[in-house]
C-alpha atoms as an extended CHARMM CRD file, in Angstrom:
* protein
*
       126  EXT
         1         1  UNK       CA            -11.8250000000       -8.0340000000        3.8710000000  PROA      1               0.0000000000
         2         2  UNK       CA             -9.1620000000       -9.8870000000        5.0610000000  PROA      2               0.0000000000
         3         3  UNK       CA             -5.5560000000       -9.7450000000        2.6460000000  PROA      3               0.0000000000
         4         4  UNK       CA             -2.0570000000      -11.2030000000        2.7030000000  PROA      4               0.0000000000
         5         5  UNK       CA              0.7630000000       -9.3860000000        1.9310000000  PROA      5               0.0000000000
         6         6  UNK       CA              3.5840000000      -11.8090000000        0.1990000000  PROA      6               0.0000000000
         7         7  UNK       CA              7.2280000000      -10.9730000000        0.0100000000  PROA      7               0.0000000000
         8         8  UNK       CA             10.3170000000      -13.0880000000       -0.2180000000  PROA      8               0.0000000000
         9         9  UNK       CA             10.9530000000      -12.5200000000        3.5890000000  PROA      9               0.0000000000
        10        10  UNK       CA              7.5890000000      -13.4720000000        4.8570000000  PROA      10              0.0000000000
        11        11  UNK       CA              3.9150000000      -12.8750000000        4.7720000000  PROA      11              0.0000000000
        12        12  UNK       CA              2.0140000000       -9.9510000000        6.2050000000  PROA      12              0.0000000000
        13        13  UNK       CA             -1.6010000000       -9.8760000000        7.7360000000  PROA      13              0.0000000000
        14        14  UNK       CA             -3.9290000000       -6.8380000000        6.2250000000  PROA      14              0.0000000000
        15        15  UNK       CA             -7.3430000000       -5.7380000000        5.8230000000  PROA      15              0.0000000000
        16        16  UNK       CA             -9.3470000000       -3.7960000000        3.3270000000  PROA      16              0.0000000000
        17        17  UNK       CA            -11.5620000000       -1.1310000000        4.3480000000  PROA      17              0.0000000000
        18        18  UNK       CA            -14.7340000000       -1.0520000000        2.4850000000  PROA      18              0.0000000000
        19        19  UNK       CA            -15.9280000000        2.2400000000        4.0710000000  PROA      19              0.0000000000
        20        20  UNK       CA            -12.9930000000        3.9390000000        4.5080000000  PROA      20              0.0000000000
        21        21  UNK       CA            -12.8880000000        4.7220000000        0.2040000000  PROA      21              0.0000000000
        22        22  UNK       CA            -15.4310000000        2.2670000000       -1.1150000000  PROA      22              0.0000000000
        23        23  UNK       CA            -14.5350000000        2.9600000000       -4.8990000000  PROA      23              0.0000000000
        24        24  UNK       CA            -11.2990000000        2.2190000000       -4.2110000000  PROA      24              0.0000000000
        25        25  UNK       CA            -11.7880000000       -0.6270000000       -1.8290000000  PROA      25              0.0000000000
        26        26  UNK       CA            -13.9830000000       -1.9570000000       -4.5250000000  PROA      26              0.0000000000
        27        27  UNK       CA            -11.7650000000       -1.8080000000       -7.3240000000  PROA      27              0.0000000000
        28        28  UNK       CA             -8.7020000000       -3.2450000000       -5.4850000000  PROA      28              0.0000000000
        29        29  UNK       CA            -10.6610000000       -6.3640000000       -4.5100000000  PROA      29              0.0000000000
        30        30  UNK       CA            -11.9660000000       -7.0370000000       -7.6430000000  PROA      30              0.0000000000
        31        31  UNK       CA             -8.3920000000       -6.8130000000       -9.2960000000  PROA      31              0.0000000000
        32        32  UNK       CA             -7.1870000000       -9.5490000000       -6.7590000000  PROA      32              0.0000000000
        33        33  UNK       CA             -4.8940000000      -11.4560000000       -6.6200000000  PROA      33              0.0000000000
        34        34  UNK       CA             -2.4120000000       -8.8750000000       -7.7110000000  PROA      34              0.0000000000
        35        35  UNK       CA              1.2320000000       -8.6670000000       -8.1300000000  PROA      35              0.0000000000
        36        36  UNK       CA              3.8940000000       -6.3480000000       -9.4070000000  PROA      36              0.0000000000
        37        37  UNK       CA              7.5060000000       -5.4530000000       -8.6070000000  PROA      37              0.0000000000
        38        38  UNK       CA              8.2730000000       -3.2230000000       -5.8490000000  PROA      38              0.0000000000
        39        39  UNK       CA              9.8150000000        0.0240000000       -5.9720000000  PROA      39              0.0000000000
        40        40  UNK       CA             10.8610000000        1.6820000000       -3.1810000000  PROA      40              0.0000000000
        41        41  UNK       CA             10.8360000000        5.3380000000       -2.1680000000  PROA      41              0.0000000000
        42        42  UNK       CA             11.6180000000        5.8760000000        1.5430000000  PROA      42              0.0000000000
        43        43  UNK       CA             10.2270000000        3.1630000000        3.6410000000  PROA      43              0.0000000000
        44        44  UNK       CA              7.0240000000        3.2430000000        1.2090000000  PROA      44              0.0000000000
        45        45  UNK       CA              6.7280000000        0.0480000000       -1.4260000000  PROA      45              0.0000000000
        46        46  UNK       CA              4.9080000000        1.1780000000       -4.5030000000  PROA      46              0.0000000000
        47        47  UNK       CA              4.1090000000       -0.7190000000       -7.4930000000  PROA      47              0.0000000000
        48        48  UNK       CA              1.5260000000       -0.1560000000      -10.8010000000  PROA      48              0.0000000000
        49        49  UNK       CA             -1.3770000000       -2.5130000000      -10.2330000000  PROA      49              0.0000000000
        50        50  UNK       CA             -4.6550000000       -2.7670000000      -13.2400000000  PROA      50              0.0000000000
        51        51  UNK       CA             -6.8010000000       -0.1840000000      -11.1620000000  PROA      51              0.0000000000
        52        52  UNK       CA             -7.7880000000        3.0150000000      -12.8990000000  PROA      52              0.0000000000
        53        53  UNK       CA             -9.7090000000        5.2530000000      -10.4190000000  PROA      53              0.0000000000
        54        54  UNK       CA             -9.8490000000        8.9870000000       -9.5320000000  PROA      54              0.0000000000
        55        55  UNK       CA             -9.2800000000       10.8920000000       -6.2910000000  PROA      55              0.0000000000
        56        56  UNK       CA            -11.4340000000        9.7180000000       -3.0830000000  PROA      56              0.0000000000
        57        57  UNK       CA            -11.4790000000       11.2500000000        0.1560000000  PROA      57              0.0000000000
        58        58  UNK       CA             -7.3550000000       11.4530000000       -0.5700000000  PROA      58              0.0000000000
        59        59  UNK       CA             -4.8830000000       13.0740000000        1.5760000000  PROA      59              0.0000000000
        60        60  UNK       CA             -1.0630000000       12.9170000000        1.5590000000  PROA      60              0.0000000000
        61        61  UNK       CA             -0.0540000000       12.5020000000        5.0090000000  PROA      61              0.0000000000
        62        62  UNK       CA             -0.9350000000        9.2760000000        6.0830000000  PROA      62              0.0000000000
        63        63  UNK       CA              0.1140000000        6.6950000000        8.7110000000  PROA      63              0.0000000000
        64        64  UNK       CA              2.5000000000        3.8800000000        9.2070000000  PROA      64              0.0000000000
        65        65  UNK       CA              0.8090000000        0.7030000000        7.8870000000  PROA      65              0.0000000000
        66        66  UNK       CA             -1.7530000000        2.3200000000        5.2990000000  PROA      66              0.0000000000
        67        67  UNK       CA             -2.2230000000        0.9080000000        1.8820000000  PROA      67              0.0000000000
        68        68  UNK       CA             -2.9350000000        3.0580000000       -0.5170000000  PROA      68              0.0000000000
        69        69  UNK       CA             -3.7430000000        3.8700000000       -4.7100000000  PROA      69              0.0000000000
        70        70  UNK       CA             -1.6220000000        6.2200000000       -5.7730000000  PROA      70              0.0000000000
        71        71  UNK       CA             -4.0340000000        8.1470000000       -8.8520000000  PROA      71              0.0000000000
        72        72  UNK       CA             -1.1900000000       10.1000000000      -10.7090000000  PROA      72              0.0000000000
        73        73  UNK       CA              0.6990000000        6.3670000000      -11.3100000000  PROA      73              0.0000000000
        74        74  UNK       CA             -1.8960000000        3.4360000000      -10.7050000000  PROA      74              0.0000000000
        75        75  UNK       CA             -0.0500000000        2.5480000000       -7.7490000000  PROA      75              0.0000000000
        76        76  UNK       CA             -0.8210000000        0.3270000000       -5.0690000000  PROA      76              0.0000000000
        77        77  UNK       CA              1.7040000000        2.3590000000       -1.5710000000  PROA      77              0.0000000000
        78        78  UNK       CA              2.2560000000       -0.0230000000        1.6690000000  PROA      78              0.0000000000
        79        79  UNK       CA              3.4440000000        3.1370000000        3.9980000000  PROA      79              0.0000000000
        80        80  UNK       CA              5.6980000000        1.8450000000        6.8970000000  PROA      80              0.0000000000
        81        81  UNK       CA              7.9630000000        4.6850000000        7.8220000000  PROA      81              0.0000000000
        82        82  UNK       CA              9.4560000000        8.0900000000        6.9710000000  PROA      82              0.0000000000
        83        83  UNK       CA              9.1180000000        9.5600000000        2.7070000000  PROA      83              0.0000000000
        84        84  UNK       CA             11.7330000000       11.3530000000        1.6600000000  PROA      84              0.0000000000
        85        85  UNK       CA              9.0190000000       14.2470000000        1.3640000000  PROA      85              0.0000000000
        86        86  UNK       CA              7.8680000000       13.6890000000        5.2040000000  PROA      86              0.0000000000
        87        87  UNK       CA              7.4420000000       16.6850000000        7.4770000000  PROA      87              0.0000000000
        88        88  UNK       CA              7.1510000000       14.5760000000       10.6430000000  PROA      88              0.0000000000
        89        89  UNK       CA              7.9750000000       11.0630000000       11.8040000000  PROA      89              0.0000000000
        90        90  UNK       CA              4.4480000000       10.3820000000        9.5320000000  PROA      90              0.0000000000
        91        91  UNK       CA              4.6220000000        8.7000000000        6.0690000000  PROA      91              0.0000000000
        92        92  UNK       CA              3.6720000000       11.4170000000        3.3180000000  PROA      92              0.0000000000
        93        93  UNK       CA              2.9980000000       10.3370000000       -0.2770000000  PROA      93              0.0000000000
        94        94  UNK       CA              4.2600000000       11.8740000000       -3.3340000000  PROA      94              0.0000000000
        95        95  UNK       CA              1.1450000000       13.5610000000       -3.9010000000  PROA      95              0.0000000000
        96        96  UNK       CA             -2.4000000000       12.7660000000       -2.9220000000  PROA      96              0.0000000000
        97        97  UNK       CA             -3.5830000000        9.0710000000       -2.2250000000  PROA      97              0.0000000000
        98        98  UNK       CA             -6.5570000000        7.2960000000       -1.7280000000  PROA      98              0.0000000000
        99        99  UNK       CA             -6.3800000000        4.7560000000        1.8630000000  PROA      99              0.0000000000
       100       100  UNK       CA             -8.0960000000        2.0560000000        1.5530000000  PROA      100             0.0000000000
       101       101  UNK       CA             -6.5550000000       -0.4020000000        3.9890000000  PROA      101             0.0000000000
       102       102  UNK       CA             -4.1640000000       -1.1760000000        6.6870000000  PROA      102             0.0000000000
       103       103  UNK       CA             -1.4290000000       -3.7990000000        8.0520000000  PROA      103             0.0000000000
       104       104  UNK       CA             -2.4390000000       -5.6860000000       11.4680000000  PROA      104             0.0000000000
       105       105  UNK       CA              0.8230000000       -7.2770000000       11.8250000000  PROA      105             0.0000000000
       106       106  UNK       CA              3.4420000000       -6.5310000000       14.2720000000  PROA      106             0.0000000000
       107       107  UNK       CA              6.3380000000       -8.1500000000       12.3150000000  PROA      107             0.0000000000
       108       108  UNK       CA              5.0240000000       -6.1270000000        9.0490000000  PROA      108             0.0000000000
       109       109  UNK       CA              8.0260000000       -3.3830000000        9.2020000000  PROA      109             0.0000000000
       110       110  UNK       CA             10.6890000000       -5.5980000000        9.3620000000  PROA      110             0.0000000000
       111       111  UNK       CA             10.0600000000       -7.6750000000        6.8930000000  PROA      111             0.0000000000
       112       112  UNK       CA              8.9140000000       -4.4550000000        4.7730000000  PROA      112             0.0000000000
       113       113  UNK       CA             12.4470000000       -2.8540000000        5.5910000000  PROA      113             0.0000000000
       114       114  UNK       CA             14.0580000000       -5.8200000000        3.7750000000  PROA      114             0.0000000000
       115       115  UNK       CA             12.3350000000       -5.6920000000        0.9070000000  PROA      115             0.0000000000
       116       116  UNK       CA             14.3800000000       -3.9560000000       -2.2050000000  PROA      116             0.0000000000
       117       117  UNK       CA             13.2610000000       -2.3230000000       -6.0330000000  PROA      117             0.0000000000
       118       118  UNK       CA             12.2950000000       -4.9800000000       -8.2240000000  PROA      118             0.0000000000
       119       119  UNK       CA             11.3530000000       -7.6820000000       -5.6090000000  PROA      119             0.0000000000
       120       120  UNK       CA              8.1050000000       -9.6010000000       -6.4040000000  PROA      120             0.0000000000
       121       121  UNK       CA              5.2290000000       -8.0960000000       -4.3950000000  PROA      121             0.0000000000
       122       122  UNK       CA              1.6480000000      -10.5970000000       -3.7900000000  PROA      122             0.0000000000
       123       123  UNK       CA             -1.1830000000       -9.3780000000       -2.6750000000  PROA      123             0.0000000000
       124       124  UNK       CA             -3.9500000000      -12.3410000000       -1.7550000000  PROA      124             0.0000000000
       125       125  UNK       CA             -7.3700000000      -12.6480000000       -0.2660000000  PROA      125             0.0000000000
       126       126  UNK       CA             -6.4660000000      -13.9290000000        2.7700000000  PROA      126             0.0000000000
């Protein structure tokens, strides 16, 4: 399924994978439209979203452009770049995280960059 990303400094394309984690998939859609304010950690954008799920297929390394729910805090991650916990040029999460989607826009880590704690985060059906 096809998702927008909203900041103030532009929208982003994205799609959910429905095999990838289904539960998770599953839940996120349903909870659309969603929105929170951002926190950031590294270049990763986290914010608490009304999804309660446990562990699927989760890993901690994952890959520029992921989305992700974060278990431990009911967290929707947007990876884009280096954690402060990565080993390699890879995004790593805190701890474990189930993927569930990805960005297909080129533009997405620039406008991602610019976006600070506490900025209002949407996230549409596109």
């Amino acid at each position: 399924m096809k998702i927008k990303i909203i900041t103030s400094y532009g929208g982003i394309d994205a799609e959910i994978d429905e095999k990838r984690n289904p539960k998770t998939a599953k839940a996120v859609i349903k909870a659309l439209p969603i929105n929170g304010s951002a926190s950031r950690w590294g270049d990763e954008i986290y914010f608490e979203i009304p999804v309660k799920l446990e562990e699927e297929n989760s890993q901690q390394e994952v890959e520029v452009g992921d989305l992700a729910f974060w278990v431990e805090g009911f967290c929707l991650c947007i990876f884009f770049g280096r954690t402060p916990v990565s080993t390699s040029e890879k995004p790593k999460a805190y701890s474990r995280v189930n993927v569930f989607g990805k960005i297909n826009d080129k533009n997405a880590v620039e406008i991602l960059k610019k976006v600070k704690s506490g900025e209002r985060i949407i996230i549409e059906k596109a």
